[in-house]
N, C-alpha and C positions, 0 to 999 in steps of 0.2 A: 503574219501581218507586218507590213514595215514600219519601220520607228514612227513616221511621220504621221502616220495615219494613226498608230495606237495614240500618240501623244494629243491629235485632234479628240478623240474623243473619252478616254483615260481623265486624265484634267478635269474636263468641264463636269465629268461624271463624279467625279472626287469634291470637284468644290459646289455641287447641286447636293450631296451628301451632308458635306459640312454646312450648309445654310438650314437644310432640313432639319438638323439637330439643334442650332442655335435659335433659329428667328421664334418659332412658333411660341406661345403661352409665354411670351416675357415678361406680362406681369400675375401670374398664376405668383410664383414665389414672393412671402412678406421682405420687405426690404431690411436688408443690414444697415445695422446703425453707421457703417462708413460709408455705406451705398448713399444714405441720406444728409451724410454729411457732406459728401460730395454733391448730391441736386440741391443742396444751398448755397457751394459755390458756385455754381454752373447758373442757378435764378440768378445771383448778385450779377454773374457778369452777361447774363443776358437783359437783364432789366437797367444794367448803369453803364451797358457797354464796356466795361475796364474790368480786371483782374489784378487782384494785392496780394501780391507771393506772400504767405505767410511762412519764417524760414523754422518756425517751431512744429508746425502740422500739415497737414491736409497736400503735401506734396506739390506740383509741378502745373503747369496750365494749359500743357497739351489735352486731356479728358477734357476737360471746362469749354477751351474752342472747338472740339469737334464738335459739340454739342450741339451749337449755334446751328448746324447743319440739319438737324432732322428736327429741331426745334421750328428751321425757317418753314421747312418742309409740313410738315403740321400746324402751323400757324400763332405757334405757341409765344407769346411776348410777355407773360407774366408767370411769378414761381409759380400761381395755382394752376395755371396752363401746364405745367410739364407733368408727364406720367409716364409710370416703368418703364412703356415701351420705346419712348421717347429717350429715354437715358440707356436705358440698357441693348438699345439697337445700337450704338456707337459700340461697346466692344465687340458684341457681335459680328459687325459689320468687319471689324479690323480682325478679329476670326477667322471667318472667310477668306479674306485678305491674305491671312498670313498663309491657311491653305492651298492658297491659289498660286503664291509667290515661290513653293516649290518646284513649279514646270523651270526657274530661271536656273535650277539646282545641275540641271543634266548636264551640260556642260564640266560639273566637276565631279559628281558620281555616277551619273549614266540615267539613261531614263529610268531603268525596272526601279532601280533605289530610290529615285527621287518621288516615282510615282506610289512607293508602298512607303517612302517617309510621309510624303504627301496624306495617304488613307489612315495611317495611324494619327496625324495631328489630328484628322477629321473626328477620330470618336475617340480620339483618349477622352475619359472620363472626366481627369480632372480640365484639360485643356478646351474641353468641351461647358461644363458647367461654372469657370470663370469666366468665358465668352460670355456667359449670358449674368455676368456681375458688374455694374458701376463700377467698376474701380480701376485703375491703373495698369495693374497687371498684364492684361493679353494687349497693350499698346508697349508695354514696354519689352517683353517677348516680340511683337510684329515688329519693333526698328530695331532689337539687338540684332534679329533674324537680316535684317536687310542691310545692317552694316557688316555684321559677318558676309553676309553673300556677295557686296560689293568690294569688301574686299578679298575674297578669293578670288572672283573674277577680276579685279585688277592684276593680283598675282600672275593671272594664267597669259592677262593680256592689259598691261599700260595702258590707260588712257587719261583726259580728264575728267569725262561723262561717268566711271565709275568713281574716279575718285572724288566730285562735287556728290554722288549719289551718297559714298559712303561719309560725308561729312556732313550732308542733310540728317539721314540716320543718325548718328550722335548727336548734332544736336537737337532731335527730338526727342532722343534717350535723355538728355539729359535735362530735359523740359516737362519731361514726364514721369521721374521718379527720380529721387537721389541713391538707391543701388544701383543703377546703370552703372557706376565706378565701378561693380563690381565683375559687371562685365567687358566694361572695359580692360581691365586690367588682369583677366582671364583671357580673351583672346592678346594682348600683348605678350603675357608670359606663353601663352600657348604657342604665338609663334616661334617663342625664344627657346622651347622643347621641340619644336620642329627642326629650329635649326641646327640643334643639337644632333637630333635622331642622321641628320640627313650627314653630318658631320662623319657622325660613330660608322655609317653605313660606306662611309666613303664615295658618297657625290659631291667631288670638288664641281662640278658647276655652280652650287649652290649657293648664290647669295649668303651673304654674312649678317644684314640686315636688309629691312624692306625696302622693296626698290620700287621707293617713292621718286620722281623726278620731282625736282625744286617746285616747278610751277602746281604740279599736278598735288602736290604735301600742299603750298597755298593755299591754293581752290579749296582742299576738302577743310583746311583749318578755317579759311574764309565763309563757305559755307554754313558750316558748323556753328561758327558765332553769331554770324546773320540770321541765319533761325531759330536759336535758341535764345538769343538778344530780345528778337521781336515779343517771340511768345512771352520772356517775363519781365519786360517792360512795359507790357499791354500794348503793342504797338507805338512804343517812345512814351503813351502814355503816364509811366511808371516808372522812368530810369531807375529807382530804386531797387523795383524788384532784383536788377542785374547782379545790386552787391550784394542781398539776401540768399538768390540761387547759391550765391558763395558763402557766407557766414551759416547756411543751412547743417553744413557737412558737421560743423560741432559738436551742436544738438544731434546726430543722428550717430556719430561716432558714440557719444555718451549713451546712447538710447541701446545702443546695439551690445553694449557689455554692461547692461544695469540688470539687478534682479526685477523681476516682475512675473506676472502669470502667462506670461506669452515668453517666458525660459523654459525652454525643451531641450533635453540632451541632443545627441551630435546627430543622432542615428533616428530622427522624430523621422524626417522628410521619406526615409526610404521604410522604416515603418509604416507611414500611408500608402508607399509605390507597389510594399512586396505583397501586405496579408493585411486588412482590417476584418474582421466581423464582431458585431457585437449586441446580445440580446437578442437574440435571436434574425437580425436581419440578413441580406443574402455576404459573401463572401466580395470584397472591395479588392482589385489586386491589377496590377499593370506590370507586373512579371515579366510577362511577355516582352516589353519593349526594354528594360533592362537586361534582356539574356540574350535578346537581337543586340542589343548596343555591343554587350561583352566579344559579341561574335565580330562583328562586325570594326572594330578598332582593331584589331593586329591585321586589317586588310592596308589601312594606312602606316601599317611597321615590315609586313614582307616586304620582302625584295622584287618577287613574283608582282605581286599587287592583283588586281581586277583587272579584265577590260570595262573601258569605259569608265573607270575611276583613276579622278584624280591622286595618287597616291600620299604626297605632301601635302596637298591641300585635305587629305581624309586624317592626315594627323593632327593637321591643325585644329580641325573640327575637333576632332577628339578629345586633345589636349583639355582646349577652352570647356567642352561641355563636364569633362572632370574634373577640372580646375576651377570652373563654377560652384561646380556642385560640393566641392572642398570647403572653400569660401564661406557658402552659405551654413554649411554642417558643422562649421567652428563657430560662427555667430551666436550666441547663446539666444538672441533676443530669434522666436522662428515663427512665422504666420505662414499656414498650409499655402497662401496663393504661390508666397514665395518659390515656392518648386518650381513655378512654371520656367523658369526661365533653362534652367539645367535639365530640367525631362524633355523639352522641344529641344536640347542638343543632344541627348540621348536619344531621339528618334531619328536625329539625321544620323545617327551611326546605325539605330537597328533599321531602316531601309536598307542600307551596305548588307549587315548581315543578315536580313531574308532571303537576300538574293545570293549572297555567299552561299547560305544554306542548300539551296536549291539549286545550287551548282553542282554541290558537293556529295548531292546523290547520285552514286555510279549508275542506276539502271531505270528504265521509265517508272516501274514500279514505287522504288525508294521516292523519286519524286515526285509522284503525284501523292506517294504516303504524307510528304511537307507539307507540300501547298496544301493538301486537306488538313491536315494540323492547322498550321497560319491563316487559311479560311477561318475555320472554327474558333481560332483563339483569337482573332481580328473582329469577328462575332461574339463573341463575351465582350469585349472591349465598347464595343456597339452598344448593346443590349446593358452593360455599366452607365455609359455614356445617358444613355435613357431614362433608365431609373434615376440616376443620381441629380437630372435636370428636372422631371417630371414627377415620379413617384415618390420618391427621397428627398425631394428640393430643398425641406427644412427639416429633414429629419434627425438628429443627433447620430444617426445610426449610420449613418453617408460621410466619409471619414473628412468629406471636404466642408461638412457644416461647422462650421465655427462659430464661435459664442453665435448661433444664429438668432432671430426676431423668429419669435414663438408666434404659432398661427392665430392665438387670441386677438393680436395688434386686428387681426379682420372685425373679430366680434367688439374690441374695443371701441373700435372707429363708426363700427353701423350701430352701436346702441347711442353714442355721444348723435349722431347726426339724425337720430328720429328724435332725440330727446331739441336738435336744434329747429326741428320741423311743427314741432310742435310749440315753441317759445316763438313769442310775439317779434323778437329779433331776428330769428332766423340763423344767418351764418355770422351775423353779429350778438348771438348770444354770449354772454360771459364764461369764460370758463376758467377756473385756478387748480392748478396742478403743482405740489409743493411734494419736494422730492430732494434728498443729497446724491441721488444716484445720475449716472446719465443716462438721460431718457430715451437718445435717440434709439431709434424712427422715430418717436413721438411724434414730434414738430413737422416731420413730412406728412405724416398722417392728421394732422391737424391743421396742417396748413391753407384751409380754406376758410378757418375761423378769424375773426379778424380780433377778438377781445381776448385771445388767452394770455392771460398773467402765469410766466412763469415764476418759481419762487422759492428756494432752500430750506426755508424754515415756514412757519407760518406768520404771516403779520397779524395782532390782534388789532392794530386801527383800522387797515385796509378794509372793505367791506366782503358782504359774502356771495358768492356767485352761486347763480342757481345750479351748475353743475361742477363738484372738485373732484379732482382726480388726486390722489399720493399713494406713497409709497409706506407699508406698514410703519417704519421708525416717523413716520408725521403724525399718523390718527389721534393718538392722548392729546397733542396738542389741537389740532382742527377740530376733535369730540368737543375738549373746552372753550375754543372758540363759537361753533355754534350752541353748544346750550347751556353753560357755563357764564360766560360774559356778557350776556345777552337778557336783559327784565324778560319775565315770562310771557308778558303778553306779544313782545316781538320777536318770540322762537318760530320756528317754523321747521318741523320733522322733517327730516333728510332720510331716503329710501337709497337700497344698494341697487345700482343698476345693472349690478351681473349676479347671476344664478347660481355661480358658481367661481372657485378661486381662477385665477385668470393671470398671466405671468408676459410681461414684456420679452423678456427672453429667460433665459435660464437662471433659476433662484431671484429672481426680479418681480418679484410683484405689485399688482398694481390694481388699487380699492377705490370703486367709483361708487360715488351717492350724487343724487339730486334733489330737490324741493320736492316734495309729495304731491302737490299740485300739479307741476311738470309731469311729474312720473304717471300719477293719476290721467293728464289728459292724454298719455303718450297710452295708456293701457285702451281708455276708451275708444282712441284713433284706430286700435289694433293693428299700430306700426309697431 
């Protein structure tokens, strides 16, 4: 088959694969407490139109404006309007995206590499079940991905169109997470190993630095600022934001060498890539594309090189995605999404080496022995990919659930809303939740309530709401507020509304009571 023809339908068949794993059941999984901390920024700036960098949390303003898009789409204009599918179709969507955006790769590895870097991003596991997560991550993989690609393609060929492309790319990297510096500053050093390699190897033609033209270095710096400007000024909005984007990096430098429970030794990230199982669940591992990468980088250090790969530009890649990956393995502060950015450049090398591989078989036989290998083991990745979005979604046992929201938050939420169906208010029932813990989801999950009082401790003036919610360190004190400070004739017995212990996420628990009359009318309703 000829190139042209495999690549018409190769592609579209790759990125129909990658939608099929992302789009479907996105709100089957309970939401993560960052998931929901994010759809409250994203309500605030759909409902006041403007976005306030915050330079202590909650990251960058890119997630929050896409949003606006399948919000408009939906018809969604207020927070109780937006749900999962609505919030978690944006990274998905940039998902896809990023799947899709390796057809632009052939040009500097060849089509076979780009087309099997392409089918590994589509069911890597992890790559696959933080597509379908609110949070930042697969956006800020999608623009490192496209400012790496514009600029090897400017490498290969000068223009300005690459170079405004690649300076859009950073500044949406840098509007969408403050590690983007660390990719930044991995593809520069990367180059600066390239130019090394290329040095030792003796190609005096070789540039000594990037050969950026005056104008064309403008453009991409001009760019750059012009869209990163906009998103955190809220559109001038907010000039503020601009000098926070900058005073952010303090707080994040101090965040990043602080002890905390999110300090994991150097070797955490590739602990998840190479072997998890645990308690009996199936075997968790992406091997596979770590032993393609190892193959596949000394194709950008021979002499010989590939056809149809770019040699220089397959070092560079390399460089950056181990140089990434360095980076982030020294950092002591480590959250699982974090891989994603160094595992999507370790797949641009292991496409090189599938296809190395499969070169490298002398006889028909040896090769179709690979490709059935790389089938098969493309297929575990698949079949990973599945479970860990579907079956696994909140399982502890899924090496990519982190402190995850425990599937109770379901039963939480449909025992408080029969108990609101049944109160004369309705969705304006009262509700007090007194807790030192953080609650989110909570607040997502409640957020159709219009009277919930949250609260640290318990107030003994405040009055009592027909249904509270807290967290065991409250009970002695809310026990003595309702029947303790209370004359006996205006007590009123308070029922548990769950059945059984019940846990927000992990060692979080969370004990609901209501008026007995409530609970009573809720039993006779037989909701």
């Amino acid at each position: 088959m000829k190139p042209g023809r495999l690549r018409s339908w190769v592609f579209p068949a790759i990125v129909v694969l990658a939608a099929a794993v992302r789009f479907p059941g996105l709100d089957v999984r309970p939401m993560h407490a960052d998931e929901a901390v994010q759809a409250a920024k994203a309500a605030r700036l759909l409902e006041q139109g403007r976005y306030e960098y915050d330079p202590e949390e909650f990251h960058g303003p890119a997630l929050n404006y896409l949003t606006l898009l399948p919000a408009a789409l939906r018809g969604a204009a207020r927070y109780q309007d937006l749900d999962e599918v609505i919030l978690r179709s944006v990274p998905a969507a940039i998902g896809v995206l990023l799947v899709a955006g390796h057809i632009l790769l052939v040009p500097v590895i060849g089509l076979p590499a780009a087309a099997v870097a392409a089918l590994l991003a589509a069911v890597s596991p992890a790559m696959v079940y933080y597509s379908r997560y609110y949070i930042h991550e697969t956006l800020l993989v999608a623009f490192s991905f496209g400012a790496l690609l514009s600029v090897c393609r400017y490498l290969q060929k000068p223009g300005v169109l690459w170079a405004a492309s690649a300076g859009a790319c950073f500044g949406l990297m840098h509007a969408t997470k403050e590690t983007w510096v660390i990719a930044l500053a991995s593809m520069a050093a990367g180059w600066g190993l390239t130019l090394t390699v290329e040095r030792l190897r003796g190609a005096s033609r070789t540039p000594t630095t990037l050969p950026w033209h005056g104008r064309h270095l403008l453009a991409a710096i001009l760019v750059a600022v012009v869209v990163s400007g906009l998103l955190f000024s809220s559109f001038l909005s907010h000039p503020r934001g601009v000098v926070d984007s900058v005073a952010a990096y303090r707080t994040y430098i101090e965040r990043a060498g602080s002890a905390s429970w999110h300090t994991h030794p150097w070797h955490y990230y590739f602990g998840l890539l190479l072997w998890v199982r645990s308690d009996g669940g199936p075997v968790w591992t992406e091997g596979l594309i770590l032993a393609l990468a190892l193959i596949g980088l000394p194709a950008g250090l021979a002499r010989g090189g590939m056809p149809g790969v770019d040699r220089r530009l397959l070092c560079f890649v390399g460089a950056y995605a181990w140089l990434m990956a360095a980076g982030y393995s020294l950092i002591p502060y480590k959250t699982p999404w974090c891989l994603l950015g160094f595992l999507h450049g370790f797949i641009l090398l292991a496409g090189v080496g599938a296809v190395r591989l499969v070169r490298a078989s002398r006889n028909a036989l040896a090769r179709t022995a690979v490709v059935g290998l790389l089938v098969a083991a493309v297929a575990h990745l698949g079949w990973q990919a599945w479970a860990g979005s579907f079956r696994y979604e909140a399982d502890p046992r899924n090496p990519y659930v982190y402190a995850h929201t425990s599937r109770d938050v379901f039963d939480i939420t449909r025992r408080v809303e029969a108990l609101a169906l049944a109160h004369p208010q309705r969705l304006a029932m009262p509700i007090e939740v007194v807790s030192r813990e953080n609650l989110w989801p909570l607040p997502w999950y409640l957020r159709r309530f219009s009277a919930v009082r949250w609260e640290t401790g318990v107030s003994e003036e405040a009055g009592i709401a027909p249904v509270v919610l807290w967290t065991p360190e409250a009970e002695r004190a809310a026990i003595r507020k309702l029947y303790e400070l209370r004359p006996p004739g205006e007590r009123e017995l308070y029922v548990n509304i769950f059945d059984r212990p019940v846990e927000l996420r992990p060692q979080v628990e969370l004990r609901g009571y209501a008026a007995k009359s409530l609970s009573d009318e809720v039993r006779q309703s037989g909701r």
